[in-house]
N, C-alpha and C positions, 0 to 999 in steps of 0.2 A: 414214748410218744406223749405230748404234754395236751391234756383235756379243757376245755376253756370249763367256765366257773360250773355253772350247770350243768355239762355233763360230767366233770368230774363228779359231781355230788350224784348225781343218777348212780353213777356206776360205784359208788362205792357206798351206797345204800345197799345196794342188789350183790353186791362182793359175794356176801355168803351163799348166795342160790348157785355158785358156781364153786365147788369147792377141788375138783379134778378133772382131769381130761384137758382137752386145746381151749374151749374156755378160758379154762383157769389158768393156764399158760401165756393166753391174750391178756387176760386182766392185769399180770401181774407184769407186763411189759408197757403197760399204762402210767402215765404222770399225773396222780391228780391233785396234787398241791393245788393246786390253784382253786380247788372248791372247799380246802382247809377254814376257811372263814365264814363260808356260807355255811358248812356243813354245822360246824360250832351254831351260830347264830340259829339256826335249824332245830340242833337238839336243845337248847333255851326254851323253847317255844314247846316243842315234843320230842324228849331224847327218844322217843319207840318210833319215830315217822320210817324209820327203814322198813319198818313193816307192814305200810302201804306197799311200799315198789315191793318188795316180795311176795307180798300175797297177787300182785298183779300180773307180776313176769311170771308166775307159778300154774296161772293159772292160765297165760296165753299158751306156756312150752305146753302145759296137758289136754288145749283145746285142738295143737296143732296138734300133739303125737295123735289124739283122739283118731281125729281127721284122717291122717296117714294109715295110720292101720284099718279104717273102712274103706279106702278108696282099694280098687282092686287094681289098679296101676298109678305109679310115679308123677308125683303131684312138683308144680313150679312153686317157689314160695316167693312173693313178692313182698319187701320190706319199705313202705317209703318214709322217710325221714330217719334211716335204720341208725346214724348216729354213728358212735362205738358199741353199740349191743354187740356180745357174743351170742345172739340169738343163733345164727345162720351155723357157726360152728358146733352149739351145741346140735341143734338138730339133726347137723348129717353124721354126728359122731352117733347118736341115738338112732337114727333111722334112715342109711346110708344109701339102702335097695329101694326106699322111697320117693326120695325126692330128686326128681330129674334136673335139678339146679335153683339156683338160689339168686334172686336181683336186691340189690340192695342200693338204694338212690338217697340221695343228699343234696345241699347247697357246698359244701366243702368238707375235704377230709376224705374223704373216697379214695384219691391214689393213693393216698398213707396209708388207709386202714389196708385197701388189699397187698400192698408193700408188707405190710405189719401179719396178715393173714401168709402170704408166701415164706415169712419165713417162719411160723410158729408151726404151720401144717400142711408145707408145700403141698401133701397128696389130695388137700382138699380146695384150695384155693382154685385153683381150675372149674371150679364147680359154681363158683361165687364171683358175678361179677358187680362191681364195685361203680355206680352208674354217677356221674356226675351232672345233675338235673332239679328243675324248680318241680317238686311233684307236684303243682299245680298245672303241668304243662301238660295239653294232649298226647304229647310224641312220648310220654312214660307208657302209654298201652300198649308203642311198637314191643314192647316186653314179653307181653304175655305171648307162651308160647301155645301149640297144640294140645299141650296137658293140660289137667285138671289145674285152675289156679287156686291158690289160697294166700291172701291179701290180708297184710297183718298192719291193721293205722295203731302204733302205741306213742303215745307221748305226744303226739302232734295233733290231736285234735284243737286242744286249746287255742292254736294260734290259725285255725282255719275258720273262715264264714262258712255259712250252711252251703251257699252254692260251690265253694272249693272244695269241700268236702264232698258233696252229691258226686260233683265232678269225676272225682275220684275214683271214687265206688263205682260209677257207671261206666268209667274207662274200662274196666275190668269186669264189665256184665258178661257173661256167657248167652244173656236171651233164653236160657234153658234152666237156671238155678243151680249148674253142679261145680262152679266154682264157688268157696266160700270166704266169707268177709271175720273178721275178728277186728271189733274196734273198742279202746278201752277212752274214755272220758270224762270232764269233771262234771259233776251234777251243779245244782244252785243251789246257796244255802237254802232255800226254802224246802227243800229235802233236806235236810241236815238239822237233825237237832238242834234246839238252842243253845246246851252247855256245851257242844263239839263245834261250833260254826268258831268260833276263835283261832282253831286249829290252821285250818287249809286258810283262812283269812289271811293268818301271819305269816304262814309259809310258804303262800303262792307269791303273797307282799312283797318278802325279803328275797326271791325270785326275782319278781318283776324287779324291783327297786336295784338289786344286785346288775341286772342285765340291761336294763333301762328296755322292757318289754312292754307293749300297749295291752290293756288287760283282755283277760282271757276266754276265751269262749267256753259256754256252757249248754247239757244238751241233761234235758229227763230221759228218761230211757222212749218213753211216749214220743218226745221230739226225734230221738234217735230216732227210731222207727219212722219215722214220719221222710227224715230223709233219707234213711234206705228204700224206703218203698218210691220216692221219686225217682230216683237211680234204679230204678227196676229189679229193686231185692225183695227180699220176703224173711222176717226176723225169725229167726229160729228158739233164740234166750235170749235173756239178761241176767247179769248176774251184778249182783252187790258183793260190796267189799267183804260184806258180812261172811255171805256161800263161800267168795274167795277162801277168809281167814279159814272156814271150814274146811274146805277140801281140801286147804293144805296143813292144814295142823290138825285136823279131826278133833278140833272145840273150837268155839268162841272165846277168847282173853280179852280183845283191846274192840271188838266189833260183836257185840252181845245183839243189836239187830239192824236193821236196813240204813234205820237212821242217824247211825253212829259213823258213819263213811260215805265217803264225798267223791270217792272214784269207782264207777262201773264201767260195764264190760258189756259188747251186746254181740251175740252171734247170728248171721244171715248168712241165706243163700243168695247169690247174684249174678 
């Protein structure tokens, strides 16, 4: 299955957080030539940027497993813009008694991928429905079922204003806090060091430039909060790229403190 320019390049940053299991099965039935040039042009700039997406996917998979093993019953996992992520696969291959289904929505590519899903892990694809929708649209909330939801925004913040985004989040409010949100987004360089601000400049650049995209939204973690809490959430964390590179490597290398990374992570109830 052949990936346009961009998310080839996603997904073959993130290649190594998936190295066995139906995951790694899905990935390897992927075509991502076509982000071959971006990818290049990428590593020019920072041959290490793969290790943004990995400290970020690493750090969502251990926000949900978290979640799942507290919740004392089978939680929905709602994914919108889910893309090609083998998110959904890893999870129920990890936590299979947990999660009572999995929605995964898009603007295109959805009948492929669950096509793609039925045959890498027929016993799971029944589990994963594959929604073709603007997530901007109210009618994504008909989704949420009588479980517990958990509602994962990765990669699509940038291209959302504050009120599509609120939208969003408040689609999926419980009125009670016990469904939860995980949203990962770019900060502004003015949080960003001076000598790293080069970095996400050139590589969001050769992005936009690459895709011909209108440039990108950006949210401090303050802001974030600001629109979780209109959407009737209540923040739980944030996390920096830094904590990220922590928890999943147990040091600091390429993210020594806050202001060396340009992508956080914020955790609410909603």
């Amino acid at each position: 299955m052949e990936l346009d320019a961009t998310a080839a390049l996603v997904m073959a940053w993130a290649s190594p957080l998936y190295e066995e299991g139906r995951a790694r099965v899905f990935l390897d039935a992927l075509d991502l030539s076509k982000g071959d040039a971006l990818l290049r042009s990428c590593d020019d700039v920072c041959p290490w940027y793969g290790e943004v997406i990995l400290n970020r996917k690493y750090l969502i998979a251990r926000l949900i497993g978290r979640e799942l093993e507290r919740l004392g019953e089978p939680c929905r996992l709602i994914v919108p813009a889910a893309g090609m992520s083998p998110l959904a696969l890893d999870m129920l291959e990890r936590y299979p008694d947990r999660i009572a289904g999995v929605v995964e929505a898009d603007l295109v590519g959805m009948e492929e991928k669950h096509a793609l899903y039925e045959r890498v892990a027929p016993d799971l694809a029944g589990r994963i429905a594959c929604v073709r929708a603007d997530i901007r649209s109210s009618s994504l909330a008909h989704y949420a079922g009588p479980e517990p939801t958990l509602l994962v925004i990765e990669g699509v913040s940038y291209y959302l204003g504050r009120d599509d985004l609120a939208g969003i989040i408040s689609a999926f409010g419980s009125g009670s806090g016990r469904n939860q949100l995980i949203v990962e987004y770019l900060a502004p360089c003015q949080m960003v060091s001076p000598r790293r601000r080069p970095v996400p400049r050139q590589i969001f650049g050769s992005i936009r430039d690459a895709c011909g995209l209108a440039p990108f939204s950006v949210y401090t973690p303050g802001g974030m909060a600001s629109v979780i809490r209109d959407a009737g959430g209540r923040v739980m964390a944030h996390y920096s790229m830094s904590g990220m590179e922590r928890m999943r490597c147990g040091e600091n290398r390429f993210f020594r403190s806050d202001d060396e990374g340009w992508i956080w992570c914020t955790r609410a109830r909603i």
